[in-house]
N, C-alpha and C positions, 0 to 999 in steps of 0.2 A: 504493500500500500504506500502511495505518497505522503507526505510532509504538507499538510497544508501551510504550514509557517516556510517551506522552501517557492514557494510561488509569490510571483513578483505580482504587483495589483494588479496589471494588462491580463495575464495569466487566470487572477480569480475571478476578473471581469468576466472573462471568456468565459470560463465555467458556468457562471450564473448564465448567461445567455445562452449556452446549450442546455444550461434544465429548465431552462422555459422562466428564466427570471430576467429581472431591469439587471442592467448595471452597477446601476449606483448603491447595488446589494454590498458589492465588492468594499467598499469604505464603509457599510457599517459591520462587516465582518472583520476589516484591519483594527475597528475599534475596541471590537470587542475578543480580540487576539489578544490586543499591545498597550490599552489603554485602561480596558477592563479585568484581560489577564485574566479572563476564565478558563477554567481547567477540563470543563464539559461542553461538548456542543449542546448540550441540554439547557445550559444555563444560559444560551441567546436567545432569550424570550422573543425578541421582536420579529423572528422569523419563525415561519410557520413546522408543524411538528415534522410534516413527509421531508423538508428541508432539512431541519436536523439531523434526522436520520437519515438521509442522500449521504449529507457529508461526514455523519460518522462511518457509513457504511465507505466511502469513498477514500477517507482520509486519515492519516495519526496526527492526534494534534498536539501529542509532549512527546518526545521519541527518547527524553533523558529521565532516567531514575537517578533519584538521590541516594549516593551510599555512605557516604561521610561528612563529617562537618567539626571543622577545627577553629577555635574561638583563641585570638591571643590573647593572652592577658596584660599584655604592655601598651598594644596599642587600638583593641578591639579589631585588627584585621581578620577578618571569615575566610576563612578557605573551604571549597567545597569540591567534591568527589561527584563526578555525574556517569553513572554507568550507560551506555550506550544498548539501543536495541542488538547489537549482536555481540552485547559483551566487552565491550571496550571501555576503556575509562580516561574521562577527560576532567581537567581540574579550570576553575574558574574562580576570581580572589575579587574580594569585595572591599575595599579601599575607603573604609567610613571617616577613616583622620587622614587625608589626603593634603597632606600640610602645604602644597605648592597652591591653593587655591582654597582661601576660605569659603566654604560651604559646599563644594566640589563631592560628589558621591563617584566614586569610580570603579567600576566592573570591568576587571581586565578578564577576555575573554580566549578560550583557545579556539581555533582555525584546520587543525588536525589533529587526530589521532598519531601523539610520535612525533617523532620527526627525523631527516633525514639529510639534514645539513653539519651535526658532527661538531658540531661547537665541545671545544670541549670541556670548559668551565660549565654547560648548560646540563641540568640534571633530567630533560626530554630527551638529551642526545642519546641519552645510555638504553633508551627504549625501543630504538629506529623507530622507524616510521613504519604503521602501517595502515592508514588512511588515512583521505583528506574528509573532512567534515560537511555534512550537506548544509546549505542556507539555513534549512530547520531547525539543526540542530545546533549552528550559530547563534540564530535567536532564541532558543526555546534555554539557554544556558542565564541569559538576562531574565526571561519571563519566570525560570526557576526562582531564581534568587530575589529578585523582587515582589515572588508568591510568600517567599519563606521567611523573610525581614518584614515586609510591609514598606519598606519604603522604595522608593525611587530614583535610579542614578541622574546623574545628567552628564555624565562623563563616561567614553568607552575608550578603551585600548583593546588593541589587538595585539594582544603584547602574552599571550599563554602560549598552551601547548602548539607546534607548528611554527613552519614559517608561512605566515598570510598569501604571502606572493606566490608561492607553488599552490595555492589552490586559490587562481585569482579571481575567477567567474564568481564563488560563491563566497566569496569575500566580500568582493565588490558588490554582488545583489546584496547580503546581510546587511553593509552598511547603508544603500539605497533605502531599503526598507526601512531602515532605524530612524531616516531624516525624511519620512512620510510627514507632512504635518498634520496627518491622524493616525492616532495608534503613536508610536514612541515620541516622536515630536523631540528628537535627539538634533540640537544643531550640528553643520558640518563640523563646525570648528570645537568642536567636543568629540570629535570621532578621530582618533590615531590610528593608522595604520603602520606594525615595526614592522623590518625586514631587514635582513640582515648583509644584501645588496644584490639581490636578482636584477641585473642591469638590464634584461629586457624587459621586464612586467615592469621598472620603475619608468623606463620610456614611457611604453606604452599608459601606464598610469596618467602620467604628465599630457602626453599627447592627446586624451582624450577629454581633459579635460576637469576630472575630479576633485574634487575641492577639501575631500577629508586632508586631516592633516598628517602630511609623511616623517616616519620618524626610521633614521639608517643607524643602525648596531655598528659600530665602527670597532672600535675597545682595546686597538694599538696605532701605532703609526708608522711603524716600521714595518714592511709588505711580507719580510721573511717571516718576523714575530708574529704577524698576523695569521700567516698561510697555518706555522704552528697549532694555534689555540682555535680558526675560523678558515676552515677550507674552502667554503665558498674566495679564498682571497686566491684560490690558484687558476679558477674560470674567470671569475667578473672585480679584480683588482682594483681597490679603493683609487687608486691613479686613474681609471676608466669612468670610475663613479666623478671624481671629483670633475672632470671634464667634463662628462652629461649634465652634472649641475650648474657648473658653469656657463655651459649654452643652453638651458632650458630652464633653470627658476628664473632667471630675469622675467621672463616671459610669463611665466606660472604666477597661479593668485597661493601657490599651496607657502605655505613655513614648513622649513625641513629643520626635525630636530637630528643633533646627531647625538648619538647616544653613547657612553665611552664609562663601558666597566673596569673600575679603579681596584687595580692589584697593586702590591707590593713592588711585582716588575714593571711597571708601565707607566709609573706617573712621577717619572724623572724631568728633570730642569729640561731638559732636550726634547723630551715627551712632549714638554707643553708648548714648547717651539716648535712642533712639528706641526702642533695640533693650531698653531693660532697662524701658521701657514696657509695652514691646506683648503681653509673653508673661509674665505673673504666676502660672505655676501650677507645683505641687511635683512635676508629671512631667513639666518639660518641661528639655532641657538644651538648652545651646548649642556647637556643634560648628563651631569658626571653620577655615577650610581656605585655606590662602595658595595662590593662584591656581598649577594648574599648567602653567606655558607654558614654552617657551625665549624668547620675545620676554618680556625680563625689565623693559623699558620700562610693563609694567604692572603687574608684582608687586613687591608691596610690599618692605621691605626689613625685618630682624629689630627695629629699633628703632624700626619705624610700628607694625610687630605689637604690641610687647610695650607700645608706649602704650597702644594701642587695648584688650589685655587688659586693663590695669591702671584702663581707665576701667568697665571690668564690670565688677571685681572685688565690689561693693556689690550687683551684681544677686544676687537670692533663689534660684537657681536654680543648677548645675552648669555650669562654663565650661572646657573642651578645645579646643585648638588641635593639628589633625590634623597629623606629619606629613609632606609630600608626599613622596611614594615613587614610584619609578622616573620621576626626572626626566630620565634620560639615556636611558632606551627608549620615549619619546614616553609617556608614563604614563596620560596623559588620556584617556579612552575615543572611540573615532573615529580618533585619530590617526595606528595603522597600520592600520587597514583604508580610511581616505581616502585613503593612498598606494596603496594594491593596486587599490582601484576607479581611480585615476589611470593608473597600469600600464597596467591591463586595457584602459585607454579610448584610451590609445596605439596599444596596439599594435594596437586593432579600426579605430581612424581611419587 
């Protein structure tokens, strides 16, 4: 059965017009998707019962089960375990002290199953990858978590399990969806998309147009160190990136953040001379993120950080230091769902 939350409005239009309905059924169904976040088709009273039951008979309309739920106690960040229809497990972090933005509620979301980019600071890498995530089950990770808090984000990252840009069709439609102005009513500029530097899909992103905001995982600056810890740096090399930016954000309405996770080895004097080199334009920030692990043998400590800031301070551009929340509920994305796939493998051996 389909995802009715993976169909785009044109889509559900269409629908309703082959079962013998208007149109304009299509937005009060996104309403009461995104807005009302009903869990039943039973519970859209304003449509008729044979209706109802078309689209239960037709459609899934939550394709994630809840299996876990991890509460910090430092900083109330929620981490949640969503099991998938065929068994898979995807994690999604609820960001309620989002200290870069007072009042800011933030749902970083994941994009895949896995991943398959090999980062190796990243605790998804150690997963692989074994799917990309349908549009449904993109949104139905927000409409989870907002059933099960009560409240309401206004902030998305695409910043979890996956890299967004290998699975960019249904990326792309989930955040379309999110900035409907019925049903989520998420502005663009509240929508991030990371990537860690798929230099064709960031083209293409730009070339057509999209207005969410792009954010590139950088997190050295030396190409060799790079290739090390970020093998995407041996196909689509940050020297490649910085040229496409070059001749394409001028032009673009998007802000590119770049994003650059601070170890021990990489946030040297020279580091930050590379980094206040490589990126000279008036939309692009820099978002430094002190690495989040419990093996604290590689995160740096407050007085490397706040060098290492003080040696940007002269760069042209905006410098933030994210930070790190829910260190005490594995925070990093992978982290509880690499215990459950371990679980599971137990107890099936």
């Amino acid at each position: 059965m389909r995802l009715i939350k993976s169909l785009s409005l044109e889509e559900v239009e269409e629908y309703f017009l082959q079962s013998g309905e208007k149109k304009f059924r299509a937005r009060c169904l996104f309403t009461w998707l995104y807005e009302k976040n009903v869990s039943s088709f039973d519970e859209m009273t304003d449509f008729s019962k044979a209706l109802r039951q078309k689209m239960s008979d037709d459609f899934i309309l939550s394709p994630l089960t809840l299996e876990d739920c991890v509460v910090s106690k430092i900083d109330g960040t929620e981490k949640y375990l969503f099991r998938t229809q065929d068994d898979h497990y995807i994690e999604s972090v609820f960001l309620k002290n989002d200290t870069t933005d007072e009042g800011r509620l933030t749902i970083c979301i994941s994009s895949q199953v896995g991943c398959a980019m090999g980062c190796v600071f990243c605790q998804t890498a150690k997963l692989g990858f074994k799917r990309n995530l349908e549009t449904g089950e993109i949104l139905d990770q927000i409409c989870q978590i907002r059933r099960l808090t009560g409240l309401k984000n206004n902030n998305i990252v695409f910043m979890g399990m996956g890299e967004p840009f290998m699975n960019y069709e249904n990326v792309i439609k989930a955040a379309t969806i999110m900035n409907y102005t019925f049903g989520f009513h998420i502005s663009v500029r509240r929508i991030t998309i990371s990537t860690c530097g798929i230099l064709p899909q960031i083209e293409r992103f730009i070339d057509e147009g999209h207005l969410f905001n792009l954010a590139l995982s950088l997190n050295d600056t030396l190409p060799e160190k790079r290739k090390s810890s970020m093998p995407v740096e041996n196909k689509w090399p940050m020297h490649e990136l910085a040229s496409l930016f070059a001749k394409k954000l001028p032009r673009a309405h998007n802000r590119l953040t770049i994003e650059y996770v601070m170890r021990r080895d990489n946030i040297s004097r020279e580091d930050a001379a590379r980094l206040k080199k490589m990126f000279r334009y008036s939309r692009i920030k820099l978002n430094l993120i002190p690495l989040n692990t419990r093996d604290m043998s590689e995160r740096p400590g407050d007085g490397a950080i706040n060098a290492f800031l003080s040696e940007l301070e002269s760069a042209d551009v905006p410098v933030t230091v994210r930070k790190s929340l829910g260190l005490d509920i594995d925070g990093a994305c992978g982290q509880l769902s690499g215990k459950k796939y371990d679980a599971v493998n137990s107890i099936n051996s």
